[in-house]
VOMARKE-320137 format. One line per 10 residues: number of its first residue (from 1); for each residue x, y, z of C-alpha. Coordinates in steps of 0.05 Angstrom, whole numbers. Example, Ala and Ser with C-alpha at 12.3 -4.5 7.8 and 13.67 -1.06 7.14 Angstrom:
# residues 2
1 = 246/-90/156 ~ 273/-21/143
***
This chain:
# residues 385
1 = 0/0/0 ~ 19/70/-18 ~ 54/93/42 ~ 38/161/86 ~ 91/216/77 ~ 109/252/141 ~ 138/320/165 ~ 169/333/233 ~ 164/404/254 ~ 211/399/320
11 = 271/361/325 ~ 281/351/403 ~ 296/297/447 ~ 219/276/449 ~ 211/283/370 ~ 274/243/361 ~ 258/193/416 ~ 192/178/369 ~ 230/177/301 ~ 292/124/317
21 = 251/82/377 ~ 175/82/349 ~ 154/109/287 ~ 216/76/244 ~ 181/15/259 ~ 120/38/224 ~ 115/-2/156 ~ 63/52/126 ~ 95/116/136 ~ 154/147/98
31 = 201/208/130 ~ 204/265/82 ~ 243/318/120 ~ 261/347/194 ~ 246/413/215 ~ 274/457/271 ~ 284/531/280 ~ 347/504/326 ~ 413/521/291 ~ 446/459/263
41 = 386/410/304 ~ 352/388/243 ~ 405/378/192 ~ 443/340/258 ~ 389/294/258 ~ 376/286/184 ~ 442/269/182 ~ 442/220/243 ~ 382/187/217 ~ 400/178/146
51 = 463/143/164 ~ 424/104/205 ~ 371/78/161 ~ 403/80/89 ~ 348/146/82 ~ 357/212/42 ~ 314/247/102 ~ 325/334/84 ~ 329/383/134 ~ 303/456/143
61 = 312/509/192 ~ 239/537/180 ~ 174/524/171 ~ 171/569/110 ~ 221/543/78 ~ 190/472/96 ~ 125/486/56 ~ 156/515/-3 ~ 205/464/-28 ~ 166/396/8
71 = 105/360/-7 ~ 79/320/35 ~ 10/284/66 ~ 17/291/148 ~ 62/344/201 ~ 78/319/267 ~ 89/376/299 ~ 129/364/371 ~ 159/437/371 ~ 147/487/430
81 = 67/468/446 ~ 51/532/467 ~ 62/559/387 ~ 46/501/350 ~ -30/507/339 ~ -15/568/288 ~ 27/513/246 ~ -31/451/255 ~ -79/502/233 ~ -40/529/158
91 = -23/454/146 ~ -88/431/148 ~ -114/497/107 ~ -60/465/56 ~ -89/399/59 ~ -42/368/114 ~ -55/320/167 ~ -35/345/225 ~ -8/306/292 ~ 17/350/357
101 = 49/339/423 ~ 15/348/495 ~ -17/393/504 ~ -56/419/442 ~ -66/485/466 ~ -52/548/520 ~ -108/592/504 ~ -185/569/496 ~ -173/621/433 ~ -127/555/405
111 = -179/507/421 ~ -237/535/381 ~ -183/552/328 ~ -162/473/322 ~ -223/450/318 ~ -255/496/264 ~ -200/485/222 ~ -215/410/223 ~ -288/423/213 ~ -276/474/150
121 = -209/426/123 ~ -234/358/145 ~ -161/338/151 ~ -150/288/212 ~ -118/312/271 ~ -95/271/329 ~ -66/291/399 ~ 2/249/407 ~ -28/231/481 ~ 1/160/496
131 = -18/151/577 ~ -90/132/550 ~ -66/69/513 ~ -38/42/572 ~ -57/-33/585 ~ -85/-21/651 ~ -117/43/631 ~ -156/0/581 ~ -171/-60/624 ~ -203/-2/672
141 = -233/28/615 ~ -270/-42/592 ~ -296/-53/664 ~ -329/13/663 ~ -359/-9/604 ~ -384/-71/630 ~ -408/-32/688 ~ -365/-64/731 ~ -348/1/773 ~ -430/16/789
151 = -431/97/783 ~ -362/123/778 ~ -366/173/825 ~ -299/206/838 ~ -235/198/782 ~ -166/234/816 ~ -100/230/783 ~ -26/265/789 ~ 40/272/753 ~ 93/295/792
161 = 158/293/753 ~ 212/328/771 ~ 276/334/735 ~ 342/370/751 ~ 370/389/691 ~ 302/416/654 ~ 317/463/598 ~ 280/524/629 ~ 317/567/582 ~ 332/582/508
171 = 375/621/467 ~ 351/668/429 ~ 399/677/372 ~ 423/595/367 ~ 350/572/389 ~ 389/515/433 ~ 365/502/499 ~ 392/511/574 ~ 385/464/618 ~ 386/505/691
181 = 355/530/738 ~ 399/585/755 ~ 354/660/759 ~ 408/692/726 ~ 379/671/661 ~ 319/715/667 ~ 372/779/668 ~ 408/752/610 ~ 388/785/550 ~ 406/733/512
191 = 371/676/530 ~ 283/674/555 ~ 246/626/590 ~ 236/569/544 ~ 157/537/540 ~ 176/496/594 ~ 207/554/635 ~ 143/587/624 ~ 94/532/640 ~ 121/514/715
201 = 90/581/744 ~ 20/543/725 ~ 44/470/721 ~ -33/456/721 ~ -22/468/629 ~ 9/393/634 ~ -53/357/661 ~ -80/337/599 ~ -37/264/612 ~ -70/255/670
211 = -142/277/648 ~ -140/235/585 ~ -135/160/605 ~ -185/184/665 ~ -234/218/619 ~ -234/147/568 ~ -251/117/631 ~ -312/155/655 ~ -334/188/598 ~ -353/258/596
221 = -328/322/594 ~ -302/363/646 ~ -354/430/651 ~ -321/464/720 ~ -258/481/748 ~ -216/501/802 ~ -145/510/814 ~ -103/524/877 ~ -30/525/876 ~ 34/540/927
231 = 68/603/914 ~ 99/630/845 ~ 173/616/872 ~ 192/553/877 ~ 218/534/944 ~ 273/470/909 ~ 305/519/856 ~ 304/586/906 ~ 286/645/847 ~ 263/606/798
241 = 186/626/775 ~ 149/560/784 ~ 94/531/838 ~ 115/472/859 ~ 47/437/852 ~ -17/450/838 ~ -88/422/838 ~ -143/423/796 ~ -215/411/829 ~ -257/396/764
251 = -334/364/748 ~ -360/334/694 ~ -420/320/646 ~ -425/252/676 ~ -430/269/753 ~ -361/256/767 ~ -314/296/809 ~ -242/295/790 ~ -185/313/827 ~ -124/325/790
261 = -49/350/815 ~ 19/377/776 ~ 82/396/791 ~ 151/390/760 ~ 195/438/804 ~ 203/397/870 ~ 225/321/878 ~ 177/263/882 ~ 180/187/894 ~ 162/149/833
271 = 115/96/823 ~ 120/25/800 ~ 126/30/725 ~ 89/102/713 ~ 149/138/746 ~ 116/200/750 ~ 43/185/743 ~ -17/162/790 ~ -86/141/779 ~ -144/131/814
281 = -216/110/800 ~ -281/107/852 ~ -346/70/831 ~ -408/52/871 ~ -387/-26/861 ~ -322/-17/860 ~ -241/17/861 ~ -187/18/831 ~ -118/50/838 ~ -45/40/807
291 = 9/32/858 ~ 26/95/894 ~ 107/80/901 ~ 161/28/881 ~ 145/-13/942 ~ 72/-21/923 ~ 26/-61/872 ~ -42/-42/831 ~ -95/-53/877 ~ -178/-64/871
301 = -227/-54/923 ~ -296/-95/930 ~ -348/-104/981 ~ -344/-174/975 ~ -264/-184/973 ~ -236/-114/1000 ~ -167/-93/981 ~ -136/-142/927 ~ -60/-130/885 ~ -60/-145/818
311 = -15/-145/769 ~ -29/-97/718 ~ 18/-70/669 ~ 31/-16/627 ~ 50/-60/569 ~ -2/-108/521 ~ 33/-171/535 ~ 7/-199/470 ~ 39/-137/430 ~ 94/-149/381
321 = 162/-126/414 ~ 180/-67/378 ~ 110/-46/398 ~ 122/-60/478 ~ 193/-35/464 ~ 166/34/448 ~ 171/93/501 ~ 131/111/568 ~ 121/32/566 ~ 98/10/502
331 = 46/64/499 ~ 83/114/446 ~ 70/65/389 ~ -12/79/394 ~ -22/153/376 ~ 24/139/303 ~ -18/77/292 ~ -83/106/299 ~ -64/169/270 ~ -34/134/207
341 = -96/82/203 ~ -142/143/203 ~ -110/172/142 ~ -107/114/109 ~ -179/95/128 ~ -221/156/124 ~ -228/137/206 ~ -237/186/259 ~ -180/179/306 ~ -184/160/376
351 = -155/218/397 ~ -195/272/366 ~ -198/348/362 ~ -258/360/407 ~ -221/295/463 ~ -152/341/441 ~ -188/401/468 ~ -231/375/514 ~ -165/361/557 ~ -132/424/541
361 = -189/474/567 ~ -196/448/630 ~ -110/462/636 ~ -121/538/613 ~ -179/549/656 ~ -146/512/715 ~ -86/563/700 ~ -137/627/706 ~ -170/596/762 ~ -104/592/806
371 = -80/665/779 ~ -152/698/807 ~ -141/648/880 ~ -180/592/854 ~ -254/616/829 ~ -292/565/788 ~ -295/573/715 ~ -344/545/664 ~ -306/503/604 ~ -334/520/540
381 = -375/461/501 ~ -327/467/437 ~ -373/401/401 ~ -441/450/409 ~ -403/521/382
***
């Protein structure tokens, strides 16, 4: 079969990660060219990943000059996510197929932009959000639909994951990233706080892999939030701007309360396989949560048995290898498959743009809600605008 020829817009560790560990394996796609704004990044990895793979991969240093001399059917875009909605939305007004990284978008003006431009281009466009096609996530996800759980009645979730050497800063002529946390930085007129930098004063923006995989679960869409935080300063990394958690108090349109924390600026214990991530769901019938350290196991709770461990894992034990082999364990192969069979197909991808935005609304207006001391705010119905 004809295969699918792909972009990258973004040629950082998480876009490269993808390329050489996931989507390489992918029989129906074809690279066409890397793209980064970052001097000497994308012809670096062109280079890398021709030599690599016997490919003749080009590279460009902008997006213009990506469009002009490339043709192509699909853009994953895995640059900054705070700018790349502006690029999803002129690729798919050209026809393109457009993939992005987590989270699809900072303002609710982003959402209703995304998802008009599918509706007027009818391109597909998928959210690269792989916690959701986790193989526990979708054993809990079957039991709710076999109304195993009763009513779920309460869905809470966090993902703490700090990092010493995040690259909180850019510079502004190279486009290369810093990796400190040193305040100097924010006096240096040569460098700026990178997207990341930016996000940790509301680390509430990177919910959306924690609302996801609980949202396939219950169902629903979250209508009300509120945020609380701890104090614009983190108190790890003394002058850096970042809380060093926050947590967002949401509802939704299926009578479930959701709890949901952040925070990337302060140390954490990990959990068994997750790392940085925790989930929990509450039913009527029944609940289930995934182990809250390294010293603990899955666990479900019934009336008639109580507390029991099982093993769940993050991994589809029937999977082919280079499929349980892929990143954040064996979920990063999902969001290219289904993205790619939706092409192909004429399908509507599991991860959609009203899900996309659906997670990314309640991050924005968790954000406001923290900045005005934690008000409730109404999330806009994008699927009835």
């Amino acid at each position: 079969m004809k295969k699918i020829k792909i972009a990258c817009l973004g040629t950082g560790g998480r876009c490269r990660g993808l390329v050489q560990s996931t989507y390489i394996h992918h029989p129906g796609i074809e690279f066409t060219a890397f793209c980064d704004n970052a001097e000497g990044a994308a012809v670096n990895f062109a280079s890398e990943f021709n030599k690599a793979y016997g490919k003749s991969v080009r590279a460009y240093l902008s997006y213009e000059e990506l469009i002009k001399h490339e043709s192509f059917d699909a853009l994953f875009i895995a640059c900054d996510p705070d700018i790349q909605v502006d690029y999803a939305c002129d690729a798919m007004n050209r026809g393109i197929h457009v993939m992005t990284e987590v989270p699809a978008a900072y303002t609710i003006e982003q959402c209703r932009n995304l998802v008009s431009t599918v509706r007027k281009t009818g391109c597909k466009y998928q959210l690269a959000e792989q916690t959701r096609y986790w193989d526990f996530i979708r054993q809990w996800r079957e039991m709710a639909e076999r109304g195993e759980f009763g009513k779920i009645i309460y869905a809470e979730g966090e993902y703490l994951h700090y990092e010493p050497v995040w690259d909180n800063f850019v510079h502004i002529k190279t486009g290369h990233r810093v990796h400190s946390y040193d305040p100097k930085y924010y006096s240096d007129p040569a460098s700026k706080p990178s997207w990341r930098g930016n996000t940790w004063k509301n680390p509430i923006y990177y919910l959306p892999h924690t609302l996801s995989p609980l949202l396939s679960i219950t169902g629903g869409r979250i209508t009300k939030v509120s945020c609380l935080g701890t104090r614009p300063s983190g108190y790890v990394s003394e002058g850096l701007v970042a809380r060093d958690i926050q947590t967002a108090l949401m509802y939704n349109s299926n009578d479930t309360i959701f709890s949901v924390r952040t925070g990337f600026t302060s140390p954490h214990g990990p959990k068994a396989g997750t790392y940085a991530h925790w989930y929990q769901v509450k039913g009527t019938e029944r609940s289930v949560e995934w182990a809250r350290s390294t010293a603990d196991k899955p666990k479900m709770w019934t009336p008639a048995e109580g507390w029991t461990e099982h093993d769940w894992t993050l991994e589809n034990t029937e999977a082919e290898d280079y499929i349980r082999q892929s990143g954040h364990g064996g979920s990063d192969w999902y969001p290219i498959h289904y993205f790619v069979d939706a092409i192909k197909n004429d399908k509507t991808p599991p991860m959609d743009v009203y899900k996309s935005v659906e997670t990314a609304a309640p991050a924005i207006l968790a954000a406001e809600s923290a900045d005005k001391g934690g008000v409730m705010l109404e999330i806009p119905d994008f699927r009835c605008e």
